[in-house]
C-alpha positions as a Markdown table, in Angstrom:
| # | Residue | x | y | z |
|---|---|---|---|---|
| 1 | Unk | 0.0 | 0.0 | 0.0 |
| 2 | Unk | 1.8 | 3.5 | -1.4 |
| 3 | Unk | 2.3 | 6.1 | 1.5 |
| 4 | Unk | 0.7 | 9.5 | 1.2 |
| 5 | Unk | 2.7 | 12.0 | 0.8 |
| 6 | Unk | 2.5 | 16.0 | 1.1 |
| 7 | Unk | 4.6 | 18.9 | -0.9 |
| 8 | Unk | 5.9 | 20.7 | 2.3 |
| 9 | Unk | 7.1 | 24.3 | 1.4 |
| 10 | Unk | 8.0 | 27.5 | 4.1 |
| 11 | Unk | 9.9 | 30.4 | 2.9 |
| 12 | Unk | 11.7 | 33.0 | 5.5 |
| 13 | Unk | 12.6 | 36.7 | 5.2 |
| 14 | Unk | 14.2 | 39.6 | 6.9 |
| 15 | Unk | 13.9 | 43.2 | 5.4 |
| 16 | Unk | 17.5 | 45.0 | 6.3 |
| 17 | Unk | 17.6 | 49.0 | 7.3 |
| 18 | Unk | 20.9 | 49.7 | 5.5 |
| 19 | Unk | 20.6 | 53.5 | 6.1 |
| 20 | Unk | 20.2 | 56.3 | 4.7 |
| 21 | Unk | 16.4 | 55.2 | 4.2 |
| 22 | Unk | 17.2 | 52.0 | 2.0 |
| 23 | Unk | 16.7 | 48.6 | 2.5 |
| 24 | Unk | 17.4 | 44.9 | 1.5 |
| 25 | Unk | 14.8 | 42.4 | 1.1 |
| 26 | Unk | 16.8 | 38.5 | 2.1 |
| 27 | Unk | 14.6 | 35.4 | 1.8 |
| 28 | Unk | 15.5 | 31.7 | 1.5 |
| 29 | Unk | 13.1 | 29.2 | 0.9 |
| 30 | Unk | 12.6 | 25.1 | 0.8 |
| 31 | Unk | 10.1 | 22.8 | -0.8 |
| 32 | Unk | 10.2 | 18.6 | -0.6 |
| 33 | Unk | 7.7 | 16.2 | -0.4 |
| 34 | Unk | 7.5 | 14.3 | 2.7 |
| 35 | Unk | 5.9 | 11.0 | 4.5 |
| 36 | Unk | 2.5 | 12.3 | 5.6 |
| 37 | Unk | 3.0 | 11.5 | 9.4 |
| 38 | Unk | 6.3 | 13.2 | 9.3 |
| 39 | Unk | 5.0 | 16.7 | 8.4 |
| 40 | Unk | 5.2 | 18.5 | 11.8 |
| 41 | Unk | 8.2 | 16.9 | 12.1 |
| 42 | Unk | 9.8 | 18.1 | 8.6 |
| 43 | Unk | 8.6 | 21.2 | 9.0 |
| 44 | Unk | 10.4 | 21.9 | 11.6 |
| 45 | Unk | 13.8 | 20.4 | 10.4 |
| 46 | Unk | 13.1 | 23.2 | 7.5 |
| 47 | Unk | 12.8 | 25.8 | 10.3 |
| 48 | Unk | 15.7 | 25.0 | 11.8 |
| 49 | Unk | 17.5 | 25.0 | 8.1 |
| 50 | Unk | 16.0 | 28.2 | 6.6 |
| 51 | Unk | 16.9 | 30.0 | 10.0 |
| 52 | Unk | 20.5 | 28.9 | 9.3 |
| 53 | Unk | 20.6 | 29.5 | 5.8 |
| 54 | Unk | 18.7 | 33.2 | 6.6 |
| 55 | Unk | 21.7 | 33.8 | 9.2 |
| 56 | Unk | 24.6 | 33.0 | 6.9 |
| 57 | Unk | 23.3 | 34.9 | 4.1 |
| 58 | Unk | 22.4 | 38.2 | 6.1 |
| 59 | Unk | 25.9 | 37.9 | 7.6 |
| 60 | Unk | 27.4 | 37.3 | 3.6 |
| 61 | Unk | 25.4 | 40.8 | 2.7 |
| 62 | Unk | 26.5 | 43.0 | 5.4 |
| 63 | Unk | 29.6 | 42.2 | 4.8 |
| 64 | Unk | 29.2 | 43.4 | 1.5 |
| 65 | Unk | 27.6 | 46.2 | 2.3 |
| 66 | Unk | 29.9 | 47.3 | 5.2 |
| 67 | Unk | 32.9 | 46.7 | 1.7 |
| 68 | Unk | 30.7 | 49.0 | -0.4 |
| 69 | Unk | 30.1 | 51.7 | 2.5 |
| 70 | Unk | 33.8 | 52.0 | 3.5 |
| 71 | Unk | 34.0 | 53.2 | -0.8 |
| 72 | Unk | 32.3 | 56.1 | -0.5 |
């Protein structure tokens, strides 16, 4: 007898003041297919991975942007 399965999908986002009244829209997102029973517990496994990824890639931009401030 086939399993049912679900499309499991969560996106995350953090709007960045970078001054001078602009900003930077960052958002990761997953999507996978999963054992139906298991939902609650995928989801979050892809909370605790998109809360990573969203950390590593807000540090990756401010780092840019602190490169392109120190320019001007």
């Amino acid at each position: 007898m086939p399993q049912a399965t679900e499309r499991v999908k969560m996106t995350v986002g953090l709007t960045l003041n970078l001054g001078d009244y602009q900003s930077m829209r960052v958002d990761v997102g997953l999507e996978r297919e999963c054992d139906s029973k298991y939902m609650e517990d995928e989801f979050d496994n892809m909370q605790k991975e998109l809360s990573e990824q969203l950390e590593k890639a807000v540090e990756g931009f401010e780092k840019k942007t602190r490169k392109l401030t120190k320019r001007s």
